[in-house]
C-alpha positions in Angstrom: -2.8 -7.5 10.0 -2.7 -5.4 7.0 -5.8 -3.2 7.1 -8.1 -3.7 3.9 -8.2 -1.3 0.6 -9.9 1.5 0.7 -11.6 4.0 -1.8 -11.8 7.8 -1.3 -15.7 8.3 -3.1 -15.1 10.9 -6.2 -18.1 13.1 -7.0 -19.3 12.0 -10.7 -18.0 15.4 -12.3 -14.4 14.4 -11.3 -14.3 11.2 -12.7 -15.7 12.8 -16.0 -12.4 15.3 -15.9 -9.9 12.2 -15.3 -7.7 10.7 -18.0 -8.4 7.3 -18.9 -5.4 6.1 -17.6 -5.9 7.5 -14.2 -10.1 6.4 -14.2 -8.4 2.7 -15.3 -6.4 3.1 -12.2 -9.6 4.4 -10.1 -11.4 1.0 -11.1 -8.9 -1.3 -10.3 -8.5 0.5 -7.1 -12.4 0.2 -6.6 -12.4 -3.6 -8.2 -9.4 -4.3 -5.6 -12.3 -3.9 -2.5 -13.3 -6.3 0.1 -16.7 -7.9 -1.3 -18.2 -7.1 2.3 -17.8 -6.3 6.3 -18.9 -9.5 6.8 -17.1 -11.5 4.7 -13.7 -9.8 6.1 -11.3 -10.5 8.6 -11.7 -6.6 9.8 -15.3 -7.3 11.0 -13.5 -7.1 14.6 -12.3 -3.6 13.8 -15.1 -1.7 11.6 -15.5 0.8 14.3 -11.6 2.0 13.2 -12.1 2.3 9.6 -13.0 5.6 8.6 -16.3 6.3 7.7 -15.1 8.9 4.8 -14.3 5.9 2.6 -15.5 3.2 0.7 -13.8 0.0 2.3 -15.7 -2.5 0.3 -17.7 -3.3 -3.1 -21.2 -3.5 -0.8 -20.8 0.1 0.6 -24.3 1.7 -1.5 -21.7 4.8 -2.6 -19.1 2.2 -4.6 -22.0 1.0 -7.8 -22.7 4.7 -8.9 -19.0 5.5 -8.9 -18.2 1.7 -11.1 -20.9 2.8 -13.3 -19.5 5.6 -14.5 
């Protein structure tokens, strides 16, 4: 099984530096995320996924990073 999408979190001040092309390719990226854990098939597995990243749209860090 393919293991789901994940999002390294940028700190606001580095997406505000990007290009527009790269911060379009950032938000599909982020828009590509699971909708939640518990709406996954990795619920089995969360203990694996690495805490350092966002792994789906529910994860509290992934809205202030869409905002921007």
């Amino acid at each position: 099984m393919k293991p789901p999408r994940k999002l390294h979190p940028l700190p606001i001040e580095t997406l505000r530096t990007m290009t527009s092309e790269r911060l379009l390719q950032y938000r599909q990226k982020a828009l590509s995320l699971e909708e939640s854990l518990e709406t996954s098939d990795f619920c089995d597995t969360v203990s694996e996924l690495d805490p350092s990243f966002i792994w789906f749209k529910n994860d509290s860090r992934w809205q202030p990073l869409y905002d921007v």
